[in-house]
C-alpha positions, 0 to 999 in steps of 0.5 A, spaced: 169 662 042 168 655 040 162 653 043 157 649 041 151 652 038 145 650 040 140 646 035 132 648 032 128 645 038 133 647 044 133 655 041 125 653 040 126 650 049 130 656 050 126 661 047 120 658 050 123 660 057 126 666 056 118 668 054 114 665 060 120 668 064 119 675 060 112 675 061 111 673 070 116 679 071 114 685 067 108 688 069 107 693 064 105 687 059 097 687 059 094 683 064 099 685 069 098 689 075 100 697 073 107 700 077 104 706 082 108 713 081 108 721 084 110 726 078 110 733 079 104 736 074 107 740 069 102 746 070 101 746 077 107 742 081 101 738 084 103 731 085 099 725 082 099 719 083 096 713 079 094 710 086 088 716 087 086 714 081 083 707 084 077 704 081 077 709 074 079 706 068 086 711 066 090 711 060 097 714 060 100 716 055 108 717 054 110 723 050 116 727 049 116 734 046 119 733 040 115 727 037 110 729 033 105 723 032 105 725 040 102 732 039 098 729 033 094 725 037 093 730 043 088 732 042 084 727 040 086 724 048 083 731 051 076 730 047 077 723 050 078 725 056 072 731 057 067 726 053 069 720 058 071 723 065 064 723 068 064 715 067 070 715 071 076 715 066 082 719 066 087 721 061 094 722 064 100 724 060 107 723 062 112 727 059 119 723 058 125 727 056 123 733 056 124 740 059 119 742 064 118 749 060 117 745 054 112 741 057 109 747 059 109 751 052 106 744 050 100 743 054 098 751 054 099 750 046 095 745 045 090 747 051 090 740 054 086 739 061 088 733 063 093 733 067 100 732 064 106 729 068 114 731 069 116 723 067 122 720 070 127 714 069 124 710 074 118 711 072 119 708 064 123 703 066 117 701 071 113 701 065 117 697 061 122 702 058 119 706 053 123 707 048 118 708 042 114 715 043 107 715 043 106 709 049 100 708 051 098 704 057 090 704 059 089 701 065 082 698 068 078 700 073 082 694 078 089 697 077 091 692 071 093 694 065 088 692 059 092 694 053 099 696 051 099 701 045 105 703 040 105 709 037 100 713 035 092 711 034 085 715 033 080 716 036 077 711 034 081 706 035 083 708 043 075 708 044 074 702 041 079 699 047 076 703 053 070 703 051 068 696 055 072 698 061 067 704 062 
């Protein structure tokens, strides 16, 4: 392969570049502006959209059906949810890689009332590619996603991030 290897400070100037470039295309990183979708509710085939929920603070939690730490905090995102939904917060799950029946058994087992969504490629990949189940992206009140959480917190810990932004 023979070519020449690039030395410490000009991997420091690479990586640097390679990171600033990451960081101005990927709008699923916090601070930039959250992707729109229209996904299927998985109860009602009713179709949301991340944009009717404009001017309310969403936190959209990705899940499959056989990750457990995801059913583990689900209900904590439902009592979330009902305690926060008259101060203009919503809960929406978007379930990736999942059979709609499945999603189906899940929700009725769980007895979610926030609306969960049949999830696409497209819209995973909108959101960075999740590839780690939970992701949780909360977005605030202007459409900018204000955190990115990796795998599954308490209730606690999702309160202390929305509660500022209610």
């Amino acid at each position: 392969m023979g070519g020449k290897a690039i030395g410490r400070p000009g991997f420091k100037a690479l990586l640097a570049v390679m990171t600033v470039m990451a960081l101005a295309t990927a709008g699923w990183a916090a601070g930039g502006k959250a992707a729109d979708f229209t996904l299927p509710g998985v109860l009602d085939g009713k179709e949301y959209s991340l944009s009717q929920f404009k001017g309310q603070v969403v936190l959209l939690n990705f899940f499959t059906f056989f990750c457990g730490p995801c059913r583990d905090e689900m209900p904590d995102l439902n009592k979330i949810y009902h305690e926060n939904k008259s101060r203009g917060f919503v809960t929406l799950g978007i379930g990736l890689s999942s059979d709609p029946t499945q999603l189906r058994f899940l929700v009725k087992q769980l007895n979610l009332d926030y609306p969960v969504l049949i999830g696409t490629d497209k819209v995973s990949k909108d959101y960075g590619g999740v590839e780690v189940v939970p992701t949780t992206f909360i977005i605030d009140r202007q459409g900018n996603i204000a955190h990115r959480i990796l795998g599954a917190k308490s209730k606690a810990e999702f309160e202390k991030l929305i509660k500022p932004l209610l």
